[in-house]
C-alpha positions as CSV (number, residue, x, y, z in Angstrom):
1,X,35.2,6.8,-16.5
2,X,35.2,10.5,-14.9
3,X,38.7,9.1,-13.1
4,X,40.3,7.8,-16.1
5,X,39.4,11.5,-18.1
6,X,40.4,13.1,-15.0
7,X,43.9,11.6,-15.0
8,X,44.8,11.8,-18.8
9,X,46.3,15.5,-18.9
10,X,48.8,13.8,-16.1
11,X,49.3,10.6,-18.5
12,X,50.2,12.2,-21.8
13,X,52.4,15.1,-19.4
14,X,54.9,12.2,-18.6
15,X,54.7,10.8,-22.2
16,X,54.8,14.4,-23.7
17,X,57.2,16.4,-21.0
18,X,59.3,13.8,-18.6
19,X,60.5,15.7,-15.8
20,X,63.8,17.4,-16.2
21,X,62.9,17.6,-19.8
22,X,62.4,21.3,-22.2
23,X,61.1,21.4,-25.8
24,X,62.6,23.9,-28.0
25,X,65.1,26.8,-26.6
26,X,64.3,26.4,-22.7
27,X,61.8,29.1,-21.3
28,X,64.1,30.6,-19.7
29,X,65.9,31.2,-22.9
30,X,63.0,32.5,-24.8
31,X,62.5,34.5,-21.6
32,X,66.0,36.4,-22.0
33,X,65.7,36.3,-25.6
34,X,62.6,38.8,-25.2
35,X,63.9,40.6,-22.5
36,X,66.9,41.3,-24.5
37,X,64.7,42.2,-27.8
38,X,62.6,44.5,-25.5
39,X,65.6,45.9,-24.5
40,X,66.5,47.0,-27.7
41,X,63.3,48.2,-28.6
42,X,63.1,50.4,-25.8
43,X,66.4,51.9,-26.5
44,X,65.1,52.6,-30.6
45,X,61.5,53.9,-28.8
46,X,62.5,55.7,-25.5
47,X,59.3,57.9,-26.1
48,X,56.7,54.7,-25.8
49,X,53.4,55.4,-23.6
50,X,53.4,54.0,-20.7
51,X,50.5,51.1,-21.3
52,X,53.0,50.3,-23.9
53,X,55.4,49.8,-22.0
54,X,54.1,48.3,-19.2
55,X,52.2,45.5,-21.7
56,X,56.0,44.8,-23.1
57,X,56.3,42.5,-19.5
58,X,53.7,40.3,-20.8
59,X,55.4,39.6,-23.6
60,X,58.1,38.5,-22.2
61,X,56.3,36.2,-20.3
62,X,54.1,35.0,-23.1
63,X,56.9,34.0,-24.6
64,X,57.4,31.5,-21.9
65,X,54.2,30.5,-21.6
66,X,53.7,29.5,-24.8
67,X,55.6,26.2,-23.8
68,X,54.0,25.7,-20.5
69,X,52.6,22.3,-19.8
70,X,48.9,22.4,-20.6
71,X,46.6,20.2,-22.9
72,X,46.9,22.7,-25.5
73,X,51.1,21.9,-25.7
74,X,50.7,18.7,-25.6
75,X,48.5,18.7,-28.4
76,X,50.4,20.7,-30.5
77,X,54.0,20.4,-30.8
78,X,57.1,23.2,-32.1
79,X,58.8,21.5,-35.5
80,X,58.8,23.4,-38.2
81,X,56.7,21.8,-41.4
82,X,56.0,23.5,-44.0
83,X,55.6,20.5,-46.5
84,X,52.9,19.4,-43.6
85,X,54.7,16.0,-43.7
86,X,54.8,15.1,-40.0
87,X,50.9,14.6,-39.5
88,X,49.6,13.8,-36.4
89,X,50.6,11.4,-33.2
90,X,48.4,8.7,-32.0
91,X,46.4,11.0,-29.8
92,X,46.0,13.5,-32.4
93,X,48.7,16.3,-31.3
94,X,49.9,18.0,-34.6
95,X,53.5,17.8,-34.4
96,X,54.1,21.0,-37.0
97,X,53.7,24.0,-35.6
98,X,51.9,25.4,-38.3
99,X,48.3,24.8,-36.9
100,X,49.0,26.7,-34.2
101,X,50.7,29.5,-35.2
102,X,48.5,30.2,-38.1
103,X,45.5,30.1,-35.0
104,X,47.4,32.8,-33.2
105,X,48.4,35.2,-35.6
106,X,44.7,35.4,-36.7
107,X,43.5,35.7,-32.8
108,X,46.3,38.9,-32.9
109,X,45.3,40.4,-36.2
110,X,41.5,39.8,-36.0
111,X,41.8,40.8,-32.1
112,X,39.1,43.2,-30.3
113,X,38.3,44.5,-27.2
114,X,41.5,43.5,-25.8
115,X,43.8,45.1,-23.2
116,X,47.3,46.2,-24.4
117,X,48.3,43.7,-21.5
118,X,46.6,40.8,-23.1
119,X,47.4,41.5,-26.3
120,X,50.9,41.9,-26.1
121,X,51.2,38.7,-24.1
122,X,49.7,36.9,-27.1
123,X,52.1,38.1,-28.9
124,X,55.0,37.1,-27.4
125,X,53.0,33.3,-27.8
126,X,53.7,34.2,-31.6
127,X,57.2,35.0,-31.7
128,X,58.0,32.0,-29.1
129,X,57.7,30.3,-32.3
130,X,59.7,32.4,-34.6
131,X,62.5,32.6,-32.0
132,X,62.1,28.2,-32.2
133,X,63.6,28.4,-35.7
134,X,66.8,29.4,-34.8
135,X,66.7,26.2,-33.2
136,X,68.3,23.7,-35.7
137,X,66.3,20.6,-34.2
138,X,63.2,22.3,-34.2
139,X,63.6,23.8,-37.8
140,X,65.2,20.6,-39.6
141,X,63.7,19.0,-38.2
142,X,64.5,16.3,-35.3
143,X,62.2,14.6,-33.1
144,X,63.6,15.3,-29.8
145,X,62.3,15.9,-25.7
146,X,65.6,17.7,-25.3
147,X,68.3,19.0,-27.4
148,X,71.6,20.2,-25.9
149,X,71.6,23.0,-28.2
150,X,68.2,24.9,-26.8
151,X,70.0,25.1,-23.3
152,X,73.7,25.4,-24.6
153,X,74.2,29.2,-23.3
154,X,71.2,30.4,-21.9
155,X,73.4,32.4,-19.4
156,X,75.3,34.3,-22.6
157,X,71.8,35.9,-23.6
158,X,72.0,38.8,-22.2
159,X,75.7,39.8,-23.3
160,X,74.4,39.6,-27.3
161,X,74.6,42.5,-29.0
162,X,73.0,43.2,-32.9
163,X,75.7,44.3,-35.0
164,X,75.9,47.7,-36.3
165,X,73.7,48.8,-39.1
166,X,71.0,46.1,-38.4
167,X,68.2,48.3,-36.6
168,X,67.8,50.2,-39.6
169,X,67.3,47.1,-41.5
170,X,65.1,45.3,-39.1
171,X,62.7,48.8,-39.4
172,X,62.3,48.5,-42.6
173,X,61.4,45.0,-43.0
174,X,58.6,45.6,-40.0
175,X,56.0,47.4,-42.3
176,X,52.8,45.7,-43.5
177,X,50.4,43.3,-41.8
178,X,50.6,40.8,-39.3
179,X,48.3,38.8,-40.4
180,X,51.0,38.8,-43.5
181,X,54.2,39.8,-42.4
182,X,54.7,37.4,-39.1
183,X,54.2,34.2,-41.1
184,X,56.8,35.5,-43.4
185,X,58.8,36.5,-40.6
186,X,58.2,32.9,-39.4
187,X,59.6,31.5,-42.9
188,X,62.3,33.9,-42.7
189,X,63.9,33.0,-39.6
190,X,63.4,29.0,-40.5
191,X,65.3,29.9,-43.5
192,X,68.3,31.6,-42.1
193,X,68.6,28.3,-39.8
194,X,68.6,26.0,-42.6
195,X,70.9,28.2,-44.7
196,X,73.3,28.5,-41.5
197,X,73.6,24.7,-41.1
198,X,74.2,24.6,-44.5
199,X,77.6,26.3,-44.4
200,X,81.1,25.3,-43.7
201,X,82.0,25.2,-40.2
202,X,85.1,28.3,-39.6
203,X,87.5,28.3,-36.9
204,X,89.9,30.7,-36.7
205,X,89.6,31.4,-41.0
206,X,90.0,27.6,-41.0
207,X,87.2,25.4,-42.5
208,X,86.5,22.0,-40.0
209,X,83.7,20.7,-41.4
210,X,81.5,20.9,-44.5
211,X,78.6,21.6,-42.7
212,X,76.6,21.1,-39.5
213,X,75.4,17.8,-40.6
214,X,77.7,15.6,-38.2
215,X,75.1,17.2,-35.4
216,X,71.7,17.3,-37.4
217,X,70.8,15.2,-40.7
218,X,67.8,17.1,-42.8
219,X,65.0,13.9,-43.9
220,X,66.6,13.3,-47.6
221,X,69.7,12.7,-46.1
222,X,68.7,10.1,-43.7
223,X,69.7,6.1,-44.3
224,X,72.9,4.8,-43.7
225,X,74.1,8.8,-42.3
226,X,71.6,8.3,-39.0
227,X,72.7,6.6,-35.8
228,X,69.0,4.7,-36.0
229,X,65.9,5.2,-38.4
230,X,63.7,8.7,-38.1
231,X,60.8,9.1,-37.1
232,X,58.6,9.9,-40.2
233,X,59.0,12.8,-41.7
234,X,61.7,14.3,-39.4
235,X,65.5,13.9,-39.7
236,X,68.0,12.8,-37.5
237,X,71.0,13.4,-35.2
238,X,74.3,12.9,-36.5
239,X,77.3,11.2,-34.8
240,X,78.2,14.0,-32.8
241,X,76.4,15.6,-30.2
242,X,76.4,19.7,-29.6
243,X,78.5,21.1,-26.9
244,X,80.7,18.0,-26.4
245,X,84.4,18.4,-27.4
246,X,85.9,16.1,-29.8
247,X,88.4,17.3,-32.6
248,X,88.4,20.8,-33.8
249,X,84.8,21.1,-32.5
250,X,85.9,23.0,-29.2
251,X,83.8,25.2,-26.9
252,X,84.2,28.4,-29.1
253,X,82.9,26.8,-32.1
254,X,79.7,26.1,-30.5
255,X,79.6,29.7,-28.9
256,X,80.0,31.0,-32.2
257,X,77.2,29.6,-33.7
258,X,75.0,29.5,-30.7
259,X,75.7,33.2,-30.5
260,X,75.0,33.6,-34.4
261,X,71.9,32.0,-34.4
262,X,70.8,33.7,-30.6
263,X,71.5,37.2,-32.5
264,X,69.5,36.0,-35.0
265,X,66.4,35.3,-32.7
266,X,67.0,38.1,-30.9
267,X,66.8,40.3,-34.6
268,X,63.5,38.4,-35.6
269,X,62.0,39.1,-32.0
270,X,62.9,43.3,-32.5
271,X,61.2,43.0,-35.9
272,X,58.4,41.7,-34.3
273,X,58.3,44.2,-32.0
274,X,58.6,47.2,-34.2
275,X,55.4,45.8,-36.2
276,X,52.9,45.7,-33.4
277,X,54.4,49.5,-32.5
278,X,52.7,50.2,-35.9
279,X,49.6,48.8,-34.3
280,X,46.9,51.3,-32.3
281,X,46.3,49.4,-28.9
């Protein structure tokens, strides 16, 4: 019996994470999408104490670790479910990402007696989430191990830039609570994903497509549209897969709307930032 409890963590790690597999943008994406964010921040607050800015590392690198393999990932999973329809899997992981979230933005908010250090690296847990939604599998969503989206143009990170006029937007959308403010910043981002998929796909002031739904089908449009049945409660992939070149869906289209939708997590994780500055650590 002590073997059999002993060995489960490495029995539901190769159901939950096969090797060579990432869930959600890969770490090192969420990695550069922080270190890009901090970036930022640094250059809107070159006056920041130095625990401050020294704690701003382990964010970054509790943005990653929010997707390390452990028996609290593989019992709770990244999808975005706000109608809690998804439920649970066999072993009892909650596949939304709501349970957990909610759990860690009332560790951050109620927190005491913590370092700057630790508390900033629980932080960056939180936005590792909010930075998921401008995933479009995570946020439709699609059951997946690995999408190519999430690892598309990890490499283009660090050449994103936010477009002019944003900053002073982002700071005044970081004021209030975080116990009230990140899960709205959570909804937020979800909700910019959704919209963007939404859209007409442009190329070159030329519309393609209707929409992004030849890549990712939403649950009520699931049926005949799917290339096999869904899982419950999630949607499915459509007949063409992300990055791969077939008709007037060339490379640039996809770097367009990576890029769009990296800018966009890269905005969300600033905004993030700029609220805990507001917080005495």
């Amino acid at each position: 019996m002590h073997l059999l409890r002993s060995m489960l963590p490495i029995v539901l790690a190769t159901l939950v994470f096969p090797t060579g597999t990432a869930i959600g943008f890969e770490k090192k994406a969420h990695g550069e999408i922080s270190k890009k964010a901090v970036s930022i921040y640094r250059a809107i607050n070159p006056g920041l104490s130095e625990k401050r800015a020294k704690a701003l590392l382990g964010f970054i690198e509790g943005s990653k670790d929010e997707d390390n393999i452990s028996m609290q990932r593989m019992f709770h999973w990244h999808f975005y479910d706000p109608a809690k329809k998804l439920g649970r899997t066999w072993w009892g992981a909650e596949r939304s990402n709501g349970v957990r979230f909610e759990k860690l933005v009332k560790q951050l908010s109620e927190s005491k007696g913590m370092s700057p250090d630790e508390y900033y690296a629980l932080a960056g847990r939180i936005v590792h989430h909010i930075q998921d939604m401008s995933s479009p599998p995570h946020t439709v969503p699609v059951y997946h191990l690995k999408d190519p989206f999430d690892s598309y143009g990890t490499s283009r990170i660090n050449r994103i830039t936010l477009q002019q006029g944003r900053i002073p937007v982002l700071m005044n959308e970081s004021r209030g609570t975080l116990k009230d403010r990140l899960p709205e910043f959570l909804k937020y981002a979800a909700d910019k994903t959704l919209e963007s998929i939404e859209k007409p796909v442009v190329h070159q002031g030329k519309i393609i497509a209707d929409n992004w739904s030849l890549f990712w089908l939403k649950a009520q449009q699931t049926g005949e549209r799917c290339r096999k049945k869904p899982c419950k409660g999630f949607g499915c992939y459509g007949k063409m897969v992300f990055g791969f070149t077939k008709g007037p869906f060339i490379q640039e289209v996809y770097q367009d709307f990576y890029d769009h939708q990296i800018e966009n997590a890269v905005a969300d994780t600033v905004k993030v930032l700029l609220l805990l500055g507001n917080v005495e650590i």
